[in-house]
N, C-alpha and C positions, 0 to 999 in steps of 0.2 A: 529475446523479448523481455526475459524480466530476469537476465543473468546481471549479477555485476550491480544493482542497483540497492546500496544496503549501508548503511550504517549514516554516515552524514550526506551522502549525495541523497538517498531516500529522504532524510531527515530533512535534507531544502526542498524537494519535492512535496511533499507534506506540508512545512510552513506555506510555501508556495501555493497549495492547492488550500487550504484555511482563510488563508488571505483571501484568495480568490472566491468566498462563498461554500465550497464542500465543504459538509461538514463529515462526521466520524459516521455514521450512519451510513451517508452515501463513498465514502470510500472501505468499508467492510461489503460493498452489495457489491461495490467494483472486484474486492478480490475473489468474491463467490464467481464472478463472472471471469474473471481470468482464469481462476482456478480449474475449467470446464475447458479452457484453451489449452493454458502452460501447464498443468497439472498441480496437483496440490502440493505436493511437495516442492514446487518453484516459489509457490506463492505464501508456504506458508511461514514463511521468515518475516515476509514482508507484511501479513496481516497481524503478527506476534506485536511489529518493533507497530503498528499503526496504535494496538492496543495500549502499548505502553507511552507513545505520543499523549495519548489523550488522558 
């Protein structure tokens, strides 16, 4: 689920979803909500590299 997706594959997912409208607000709610799935430590690599997106 949320293995494998990190460094520039994340990073076009991210431009990707900016483009599309998300903004940094609603993809930090998404990882509170994944985080509740995958657990926190899946997600929290990927809510780290969003912070530093922005």
């Amino acid at each position: 689920m949320c293995d494998g997706v990190l460094g520039e594959r994340l990073h076009a997912h991210l431009e990707r979803a900016v483009r599309n409208g998300v903004d940094q607000h609603a993809l930090e709610v998404l990882m509170v909500l994944l985080s509740l799935y995958a657990g926190q430590a899946r997600t929290s690599i990927a809510a780290e590299e969003i912070q530093r997106f922005f």
